[in-house]
Every structure is written in C-alpha cells, then in structure tokens.
C-alpha positions as CSV (number, residue, x, y, z in Angstrom):
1,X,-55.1,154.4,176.7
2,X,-58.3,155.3,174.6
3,X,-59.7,154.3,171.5
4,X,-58.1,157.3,169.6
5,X,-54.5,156.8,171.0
6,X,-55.1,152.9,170.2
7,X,-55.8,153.8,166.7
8,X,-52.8,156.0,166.5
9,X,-50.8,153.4,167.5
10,X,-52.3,150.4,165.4
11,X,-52.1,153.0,162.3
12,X,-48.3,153.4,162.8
13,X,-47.9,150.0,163.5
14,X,-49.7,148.5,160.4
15,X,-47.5,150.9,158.4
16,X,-44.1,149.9,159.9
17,X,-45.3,146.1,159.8
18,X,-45.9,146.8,155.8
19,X,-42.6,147.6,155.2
20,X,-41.1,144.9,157.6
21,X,-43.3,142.5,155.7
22,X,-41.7,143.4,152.4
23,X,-38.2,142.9,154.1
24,X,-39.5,139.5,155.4
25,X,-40.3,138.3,152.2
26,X,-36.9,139.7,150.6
27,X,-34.7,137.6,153.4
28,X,-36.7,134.6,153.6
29,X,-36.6,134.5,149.3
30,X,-32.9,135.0,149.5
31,X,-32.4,132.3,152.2
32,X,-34.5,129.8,150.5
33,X,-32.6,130.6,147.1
34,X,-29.2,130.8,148.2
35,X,-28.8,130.0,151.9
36,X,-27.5,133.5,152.8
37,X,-29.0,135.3,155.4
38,X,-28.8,138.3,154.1
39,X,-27.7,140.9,156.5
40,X,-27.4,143.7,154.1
41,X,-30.9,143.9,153.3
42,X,-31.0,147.0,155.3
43,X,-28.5,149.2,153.3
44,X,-30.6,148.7,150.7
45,X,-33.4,150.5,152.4
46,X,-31.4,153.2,152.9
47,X,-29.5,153.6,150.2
48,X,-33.0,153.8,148.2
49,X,-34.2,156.7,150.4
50,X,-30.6,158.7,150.3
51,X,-30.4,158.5,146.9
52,X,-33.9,159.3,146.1
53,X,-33.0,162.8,148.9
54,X,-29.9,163.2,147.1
55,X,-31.6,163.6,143.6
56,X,-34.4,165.9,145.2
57,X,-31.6,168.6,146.6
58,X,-29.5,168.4,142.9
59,X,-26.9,166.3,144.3
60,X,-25.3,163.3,142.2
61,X,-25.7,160.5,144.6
62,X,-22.5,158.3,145.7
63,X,-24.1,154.9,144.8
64,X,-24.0,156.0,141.2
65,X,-19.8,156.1,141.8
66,X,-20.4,152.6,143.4
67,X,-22.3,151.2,140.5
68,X,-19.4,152.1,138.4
69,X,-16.6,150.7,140.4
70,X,-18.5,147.4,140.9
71,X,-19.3,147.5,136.9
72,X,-15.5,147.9,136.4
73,X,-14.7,145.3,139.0
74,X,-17.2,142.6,137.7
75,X,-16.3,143.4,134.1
76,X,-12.7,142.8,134.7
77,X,-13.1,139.5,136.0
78,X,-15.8,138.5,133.4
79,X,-13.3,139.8,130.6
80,X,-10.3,138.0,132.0
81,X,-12.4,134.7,132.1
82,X,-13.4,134.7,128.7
83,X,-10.3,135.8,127.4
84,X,-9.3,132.2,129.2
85,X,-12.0,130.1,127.9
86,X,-11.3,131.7,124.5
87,X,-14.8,133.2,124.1
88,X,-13.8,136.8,122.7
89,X,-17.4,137.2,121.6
90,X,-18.9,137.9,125.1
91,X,-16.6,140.9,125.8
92,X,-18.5,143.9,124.3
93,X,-21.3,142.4,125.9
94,X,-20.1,142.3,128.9
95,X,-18.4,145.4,128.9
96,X,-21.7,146.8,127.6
97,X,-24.4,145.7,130.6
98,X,-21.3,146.3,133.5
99,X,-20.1,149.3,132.5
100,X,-21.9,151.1,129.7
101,X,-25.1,150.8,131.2
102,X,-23.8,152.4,134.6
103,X,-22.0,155.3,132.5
104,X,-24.9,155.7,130.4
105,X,-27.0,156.1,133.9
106,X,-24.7,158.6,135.3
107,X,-24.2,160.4,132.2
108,X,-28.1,160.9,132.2
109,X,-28.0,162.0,135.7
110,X,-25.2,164.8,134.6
111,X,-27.3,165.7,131.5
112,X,-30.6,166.5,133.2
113,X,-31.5,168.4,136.6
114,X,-32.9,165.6,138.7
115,X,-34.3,168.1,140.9
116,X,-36.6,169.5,138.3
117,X,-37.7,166.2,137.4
118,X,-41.4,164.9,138.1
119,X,-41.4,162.8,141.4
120,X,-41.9,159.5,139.3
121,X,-39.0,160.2,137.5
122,X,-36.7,160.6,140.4
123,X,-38.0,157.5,142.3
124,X,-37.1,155.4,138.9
125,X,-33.7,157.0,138.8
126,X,-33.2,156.2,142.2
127,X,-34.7,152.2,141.7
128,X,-32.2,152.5,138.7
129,X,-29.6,153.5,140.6
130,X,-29.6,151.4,143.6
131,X,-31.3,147.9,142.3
132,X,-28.4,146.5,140.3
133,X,-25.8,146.8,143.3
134,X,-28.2,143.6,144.3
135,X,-27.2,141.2,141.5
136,X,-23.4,142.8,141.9
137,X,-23.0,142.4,145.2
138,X,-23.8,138.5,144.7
139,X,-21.0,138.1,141.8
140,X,-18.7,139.8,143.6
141,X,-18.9,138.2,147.1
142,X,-21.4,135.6,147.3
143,X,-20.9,133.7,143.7
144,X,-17.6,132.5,144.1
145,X,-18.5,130.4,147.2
146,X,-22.0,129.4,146.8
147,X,-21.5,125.9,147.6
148,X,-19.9,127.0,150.9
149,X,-21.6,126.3,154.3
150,X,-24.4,129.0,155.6
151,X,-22.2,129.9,158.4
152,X,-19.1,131.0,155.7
153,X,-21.9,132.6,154.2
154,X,-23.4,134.5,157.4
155,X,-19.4,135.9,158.1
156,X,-19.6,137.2,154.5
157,X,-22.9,138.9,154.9
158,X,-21.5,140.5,158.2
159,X,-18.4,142.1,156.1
160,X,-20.6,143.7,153.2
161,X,-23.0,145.0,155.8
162,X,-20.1,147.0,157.2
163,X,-18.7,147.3,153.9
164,X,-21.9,149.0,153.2
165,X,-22.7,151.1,156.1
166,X,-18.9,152.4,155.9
167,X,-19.8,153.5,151.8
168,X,-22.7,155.0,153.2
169,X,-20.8,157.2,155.9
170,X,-18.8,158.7,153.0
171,X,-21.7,158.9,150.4
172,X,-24.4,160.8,152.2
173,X,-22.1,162.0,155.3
174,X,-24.1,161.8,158.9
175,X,-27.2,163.7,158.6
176,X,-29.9,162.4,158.1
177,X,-32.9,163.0,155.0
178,X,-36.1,162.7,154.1
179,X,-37.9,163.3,150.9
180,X,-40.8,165.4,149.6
181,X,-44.4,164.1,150.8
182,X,-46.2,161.5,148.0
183,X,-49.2,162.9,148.6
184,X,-50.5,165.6,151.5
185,X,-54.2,163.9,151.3
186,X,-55.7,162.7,154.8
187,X,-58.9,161.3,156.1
188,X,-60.5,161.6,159.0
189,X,-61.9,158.1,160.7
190,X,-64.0,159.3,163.6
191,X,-61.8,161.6,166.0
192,X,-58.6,160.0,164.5
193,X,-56.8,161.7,161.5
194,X,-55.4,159.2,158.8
195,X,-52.5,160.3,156.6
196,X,-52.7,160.0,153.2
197,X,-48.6,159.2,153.6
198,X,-49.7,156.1,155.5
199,X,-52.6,154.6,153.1
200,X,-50.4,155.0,150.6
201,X,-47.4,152.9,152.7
202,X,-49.8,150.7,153.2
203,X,-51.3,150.2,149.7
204,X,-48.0,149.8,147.7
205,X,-46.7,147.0,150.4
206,X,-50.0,145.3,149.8
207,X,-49.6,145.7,145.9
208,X,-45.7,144.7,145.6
209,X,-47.0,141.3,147.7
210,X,-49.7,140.9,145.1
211,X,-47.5,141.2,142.1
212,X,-44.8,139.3,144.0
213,X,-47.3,136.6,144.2
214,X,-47.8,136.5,140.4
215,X,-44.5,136.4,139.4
216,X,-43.7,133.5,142.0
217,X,-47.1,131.5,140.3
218,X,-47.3,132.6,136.6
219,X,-43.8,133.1,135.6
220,X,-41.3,130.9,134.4
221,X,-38.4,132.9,136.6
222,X,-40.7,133.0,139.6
223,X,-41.2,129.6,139.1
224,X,-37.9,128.8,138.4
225,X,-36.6,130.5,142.1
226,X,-39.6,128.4,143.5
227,X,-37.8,125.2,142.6
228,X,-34.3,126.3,143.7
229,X,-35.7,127.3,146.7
230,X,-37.3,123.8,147.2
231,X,-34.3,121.8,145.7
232,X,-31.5,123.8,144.5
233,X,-29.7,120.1,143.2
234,X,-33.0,119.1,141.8
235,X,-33.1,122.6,139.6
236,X,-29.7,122.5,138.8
237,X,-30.3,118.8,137.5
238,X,-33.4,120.2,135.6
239,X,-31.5,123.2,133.5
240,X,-31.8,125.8,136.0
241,X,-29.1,128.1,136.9
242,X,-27.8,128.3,140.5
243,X,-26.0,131.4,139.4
244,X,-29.1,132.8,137.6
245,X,-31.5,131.9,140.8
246,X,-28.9,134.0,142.8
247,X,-28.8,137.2,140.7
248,X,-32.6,137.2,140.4
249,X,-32.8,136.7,144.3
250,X,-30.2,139.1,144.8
251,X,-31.5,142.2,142.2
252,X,-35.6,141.0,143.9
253,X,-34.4,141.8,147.2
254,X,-32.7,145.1,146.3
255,X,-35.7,146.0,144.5
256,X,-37.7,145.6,147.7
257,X,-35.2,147.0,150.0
258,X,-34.7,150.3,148.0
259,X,-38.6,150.6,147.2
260,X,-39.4,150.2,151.1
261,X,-37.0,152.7,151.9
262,X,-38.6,155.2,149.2
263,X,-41.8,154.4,150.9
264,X,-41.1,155.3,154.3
265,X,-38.4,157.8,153.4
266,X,-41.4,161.3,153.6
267,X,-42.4,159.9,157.1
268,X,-38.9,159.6,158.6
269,X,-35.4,160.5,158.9
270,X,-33.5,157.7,157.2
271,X,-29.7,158.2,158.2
272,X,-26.8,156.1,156.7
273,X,-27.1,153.5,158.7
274,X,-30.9,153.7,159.6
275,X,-31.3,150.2,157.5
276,X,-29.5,148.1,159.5
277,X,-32.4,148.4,162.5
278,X,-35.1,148.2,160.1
279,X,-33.9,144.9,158.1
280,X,-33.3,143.5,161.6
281,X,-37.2,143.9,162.4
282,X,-37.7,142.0,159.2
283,X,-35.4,139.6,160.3
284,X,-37.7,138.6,163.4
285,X,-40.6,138.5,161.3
286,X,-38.8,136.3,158.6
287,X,-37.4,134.2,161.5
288,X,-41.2,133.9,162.9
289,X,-41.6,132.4,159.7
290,X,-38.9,130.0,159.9
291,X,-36.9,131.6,157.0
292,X,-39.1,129.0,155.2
293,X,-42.8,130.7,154.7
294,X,-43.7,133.5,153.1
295,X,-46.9,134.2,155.0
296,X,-46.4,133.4,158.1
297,X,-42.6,135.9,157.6
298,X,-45.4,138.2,156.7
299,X,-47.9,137.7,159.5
300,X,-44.6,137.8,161.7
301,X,-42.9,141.5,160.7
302,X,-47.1,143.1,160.7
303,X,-47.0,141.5,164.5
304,X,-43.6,143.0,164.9
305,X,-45.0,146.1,163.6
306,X,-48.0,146.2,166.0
307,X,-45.8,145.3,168.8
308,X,-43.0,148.1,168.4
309,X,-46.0,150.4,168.2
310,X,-47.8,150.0,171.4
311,X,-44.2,148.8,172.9
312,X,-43.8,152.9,172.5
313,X,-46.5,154.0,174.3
314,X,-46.0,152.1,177.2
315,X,-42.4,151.3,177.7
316,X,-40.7,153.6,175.3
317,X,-37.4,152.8,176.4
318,X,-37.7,149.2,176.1
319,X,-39.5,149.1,173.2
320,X,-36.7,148.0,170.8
321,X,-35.8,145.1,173.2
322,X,-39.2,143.9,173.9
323,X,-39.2,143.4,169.9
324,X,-35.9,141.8,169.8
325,X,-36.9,139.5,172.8
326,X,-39.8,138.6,171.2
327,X,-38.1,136.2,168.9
328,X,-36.3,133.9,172.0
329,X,-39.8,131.3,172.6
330,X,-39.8,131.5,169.0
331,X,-36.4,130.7,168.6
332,X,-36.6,128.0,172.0
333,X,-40.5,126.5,170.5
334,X,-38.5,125.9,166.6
335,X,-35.3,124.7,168.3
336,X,-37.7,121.7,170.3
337,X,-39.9,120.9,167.0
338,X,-37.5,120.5,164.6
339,X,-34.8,117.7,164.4
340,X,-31.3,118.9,164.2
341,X,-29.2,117.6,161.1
342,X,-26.0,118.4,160.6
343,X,-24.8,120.1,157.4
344,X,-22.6,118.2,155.0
C-alpha cells in the first residue's frame, strides 16, 4: 500500500464514518430518550434515498401511500379517544395534522412535476415525505407500551424493521437507485483526486452535529430530551412529556436517517433494504459509545468507517466481519466495568 491508495482509502472511510456518526447519534438519542434500540434506523436511510430517486424519475413514491395509511390509522385512534374523554374539540385538529397534512403533501406531489423541480426542492419533498413516519411509527408501536421493559421493546423494534423492509420490497421493487450528483466539483490533493461528492458528505455531517449540538444546549426541546434522557421520572415529575420526548426522538432520528441517506444516495446504490447494513455500522459505533455518549458514539462509527475502508483493501471478503467483530472486546471490556443491575 502507498501513500495515494492510503488516501483513497482514509477519504472513503471518513466519508462512510460521517454518515455512521450521524446514525450513532440518532440511536444513542433514541435509547437514552426512550430505551428502544432502535433497529429501524436503517429504513429510514433508505427510504430517504428511494424517495428522493423516485421523485427524480417522475414517479410518486410509495412512502407518500404509507404516510396516509399511518395518518388514517393514528387519526382513528386519536378520534375514538377523544370522543371517549368527551373532548370533541381536538377532532378537526387531529384530523387536520394526521390526515390533511399528508393529503395536502400528496396532492402537491400530483399537482407539480417533481422531476422538473430544482434539486432543493426534491430533497425537501423527500425530508417531507419520509420524516413524519418517525413520530408515527412511535404512536403506533412504541407509545402504547413505553413503560415496558427494553427487551419488549427490542422484539418490537425487530417486527417494524421487517415490517419496513417488507413495505419497502413493494414500494421501490428490487433494483436498486441512485440520484443525480450534488455537485460534479473535485480537487486535486497531491496525486490523489478528491470528490467534491465527498467534501460535501463530509461537510453536511459535520454541520447537522453542529446544529444538533445547539439545539441539545440552547433550546428548551433539546433541553428538555437532555433531561429525559438523564431521568425520564425526574422530567416527567418536572412537566415534561414522556410522550412528547418520544415523538421528538422519534421524528430527530428520522430526520437524520432520511438526510444520511440523501447524502450518500449520488455515491451509491441504495436498494430497499440497503439500510439495514448501514444502521448496523452505526450501531457498533453507538455501542462503542455505550449507547450513553454522544462523542465517543461518534468517535466510534468515524473508527468504524476507517476500519471498513482499509478492511477492503486488504481482506475484502472479510471486511464486513472484521467490523462486526470489532465490537466483542468492546462488548467483553463494558460487560467487566460496569455492575449488572437488574431491571425492575
């Protein structure tokens, strides 16, 4: 190996460890929020980049039709609750945000030629599409039995994962897509030429941390997921929502799943279930981190990165389980440091 291949190699493995960074970050806020490890995270991914493809070929995207059957779904049980409680007030409202909203979205996306829209425009239809399955998802399956143990929690996460990957079989069918190039700019660094694609990768991860940071430190919702995640019977006894601190974990973590699969989505073929492998690289990194820490989850998935990368060049066909492995004196160092208490 040279210094050129070397750099080839660190360059693509910054770039993945970007995105598994973001992924990190999503599954180690969910966990601290709500206990679920969130398995899932990975559709997400690709049902950001399949969309976004299926609005760049004119097609209507199938996780528009899922949006509405989970609007109808939630707004039936929401309805039929209130009706209960006597609260006839909420209804149009909640008919309004789980059902209008979604019809208004796919009504727009009927109206106007997504293809013929400016690139800017598709990737917000696209976030629009796919980030408020997040918040669904969690008042559908994960509301109702919040209080229940993480390992109730962890067999739920495993059905919407297939639940998921099955939907997105029938959505966007077995071939896989990729979407139009952000930006065809590179750079050359001594022999080795940089692409513009990957900067940009780069760049936006490092940006969404930034911003992620900010709302975490100078926000009263970011600060409010910041207590639940340190005492989620402490926040509730202080005003804050357990339900609320879900939702906004849930529709965070979409948000970052479906913008990490835009990201990547002009540098590789995403199929249907491509986001199952990439979430579980995340995973490692987040579990480096002790599903606890935010940097060091971070730290983890840019190592994972780095290691799948030069994993390629010199055992190709071990590469995936030399990442996978790489969690086990992780997993054996945590299990010796930390005291084992058992879960009420």
């Amino acid at each position: 190996m040279d210094l050129q291949i070397a750099l080839l190699l660190g360059q693509d493995g910054i770039t993945n460890g970007a995105i598994y960074a973001l992924l990190a970050l999503a599954l180690v806020l969910v966990f601290a929020v709500t206990r679920v490890i969130f398995i899932p995270q990975g559709e997400f991914v690709a049902f950001g980049a399949l969309t976004l493809a299926g609005l760049q070929a004119g097609r209507l995207p199938g996780t528009i039709w899922l949006l509405l059957a989970l609007g109808v779904v939630i707004s039936v049980i929401e309805a039929s609750r209130a009706v209960r409680e006597r609260q006839f007030r909420r209804i149009p409202m909640i008919l309004l945000v789980n059902c209008g909203v979604p019809l208004l979205l796919a009504g727009a996306l009927f109206a106007l030629s997504p293809a013929a829209l400016p690139l800017p425009l598709q990737v917000l239809l696209a976030l629009l599409v796919v980030v408020p399955l997040g918040p669904m998802i969690y008042r559908l399956a994960y509301q109702p039995i919040a209080e229940a143990s993480v390992l109730a929690l962890l067999i739920v996460s495993v059905a919407v994962h297939v639940t998921l990957i099955g939907l997105g079989l029938l959505f966007f069918g077995a071939e896989g897509s990729r979407t139009k190039s952000f930006t065809d700019v590179s750079f050359a660094v001594g022999d080795t030429l940089l692409q513009g694609q990957t900067v940009l990768v780069v760049v936006a991860s490092l940006v969404l941390i930034v911003a992620l940071y900010f709302f975490f430190e100078r926000t009263i919702y970011g600060k409010a997921l910041r207590a639940t995640a340190m005492n989620r019977t402490g926040a509730r006894l202080m005003g804050i929502s357990g339900s609320l601190a879900g939702m906004l974990s849930f529709t965070l973590a979409a948000a970052i799943g479906a913008f990490s699969g835009i990201l990547i989505s002009p540098i590789t073929t995403i199929y249907y279930d491509s986001g199952f492998l990439i979430g579980l690289k995340g995973f490692v990194g987040a579990i480096i981190g002790g599903l606890a820490s935010y940097p060091v989850a971070a730290a983890g998935a840019i190592l994972v990165g780095l290691l799948e990368a030069f994993s390629s060049f010199w055992a190709s066909a071990f590469k995936e389980v030399i990442v996978f492995t790489s969690i086990i004196p992780v997993l054996v160092w945590r299990s010796l440091k930390t005291r084992h208490v058992e879960e009420e």
